[in-house]
N, C-alpha and C positions, 0 to 999 in steps of 0.2 A: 564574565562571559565575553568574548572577541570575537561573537559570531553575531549573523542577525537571520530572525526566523521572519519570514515575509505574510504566512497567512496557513491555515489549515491546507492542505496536499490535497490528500485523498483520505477513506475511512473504507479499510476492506473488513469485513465478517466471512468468519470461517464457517458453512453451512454444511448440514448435514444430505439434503436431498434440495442436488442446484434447480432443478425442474420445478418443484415446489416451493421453494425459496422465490425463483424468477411470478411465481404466479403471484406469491404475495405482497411482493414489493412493489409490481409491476399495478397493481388492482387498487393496494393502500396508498401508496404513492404518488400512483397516475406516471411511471415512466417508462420508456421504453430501450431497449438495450442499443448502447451505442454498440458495443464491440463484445460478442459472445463467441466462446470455444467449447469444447470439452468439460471441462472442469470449471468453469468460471465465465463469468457476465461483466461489462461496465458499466455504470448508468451516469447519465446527468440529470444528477437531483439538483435544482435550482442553482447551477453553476458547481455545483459540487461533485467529487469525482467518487462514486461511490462502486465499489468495488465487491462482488459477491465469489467467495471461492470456495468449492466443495472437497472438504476432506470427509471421507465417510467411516473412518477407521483411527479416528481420536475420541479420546475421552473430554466431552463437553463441559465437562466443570474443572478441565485443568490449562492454565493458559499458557502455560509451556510447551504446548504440543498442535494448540492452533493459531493460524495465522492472523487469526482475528488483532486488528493494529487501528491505531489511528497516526496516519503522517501529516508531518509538516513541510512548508516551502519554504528549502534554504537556497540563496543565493550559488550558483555551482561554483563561482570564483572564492568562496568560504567554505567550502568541503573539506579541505585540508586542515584548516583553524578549527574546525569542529572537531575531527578525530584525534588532533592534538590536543584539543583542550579536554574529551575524553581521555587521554592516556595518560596527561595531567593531572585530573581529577581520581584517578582509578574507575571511573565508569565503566564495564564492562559494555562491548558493542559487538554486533556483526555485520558486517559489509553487506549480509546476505547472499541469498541464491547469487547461483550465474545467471546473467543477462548481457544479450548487446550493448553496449557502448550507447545506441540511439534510445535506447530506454532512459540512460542519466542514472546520475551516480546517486546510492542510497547507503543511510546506516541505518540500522535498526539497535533499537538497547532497551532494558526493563525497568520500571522503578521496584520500589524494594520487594511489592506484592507480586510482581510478575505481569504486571500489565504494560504490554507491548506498544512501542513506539518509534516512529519513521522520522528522518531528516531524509526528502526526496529532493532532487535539484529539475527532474523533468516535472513535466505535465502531464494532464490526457490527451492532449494535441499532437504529442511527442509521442505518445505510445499507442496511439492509433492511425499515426502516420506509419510508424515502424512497423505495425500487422499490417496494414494493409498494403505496406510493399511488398511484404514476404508473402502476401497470402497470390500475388501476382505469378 
């Protein structure tokens, strides 16, 4: 491996009803939403960037079809070593959705059961500067 992973990212869950999700997180948890839209919530769970997004129209027992992931933090000057050393290894990966550039670059890839994973180079810091410019 020529890459170095720095620390867990973020951890998003793909929810079925965000409203009711937000009441329980919020209640068990004890947190409140740094940055909410439409479809989705951010929270800082004890330093941690925890991320709720509602898809209402997947099948809950298949992880192919929600976004439910756990990321890590990579270094952004090793983004490139990462996706080569997946293309080296036959890893399969996706760059993912379209995003801004002020988001930070991300790959996502599956281990063999289909359980979802992130190499993120930004933060929450980074993506809550980024909405809250555009929400301007």
């Amino acid at each position: 491996m020529n890459y170095k992973i720095t620390g867990i990212n973020h951890i998003t869950f793909s929810v079925s009803n965000l409203e009711k999700s937000c009441e329980f997180y919020e209640k068990v948890f004890g947190v409140k939403p740094a940055y909410k839209w439409k479809q989705g919530v951010y929270y800082d769970l004890c330093g941690y960037w925890l991320a709720l997004n509602e898809e209402k129209d997947i099948l809950r027992n298949d992880i192919k079809h929600s976004y439910t992931h756990m990321a890590f933090s990579v270094p952004e000057e090793e983004f490139d070593h990462i996706t080569e050393y997946f293309e080296k290894h036959k890893i399969v990966y996706s760059l993912g959705r379209g995003r801004n550039i002020r988001e930070k670059k991300s790959v996502y890839f599956q281990d063999p059961d289909g359980h979802k994973f992130e190499f993120h180079c930004g933060t929450m810091k980074d993506r809550l500067e980024y909405f809250n410019d555009i929400k301007k």
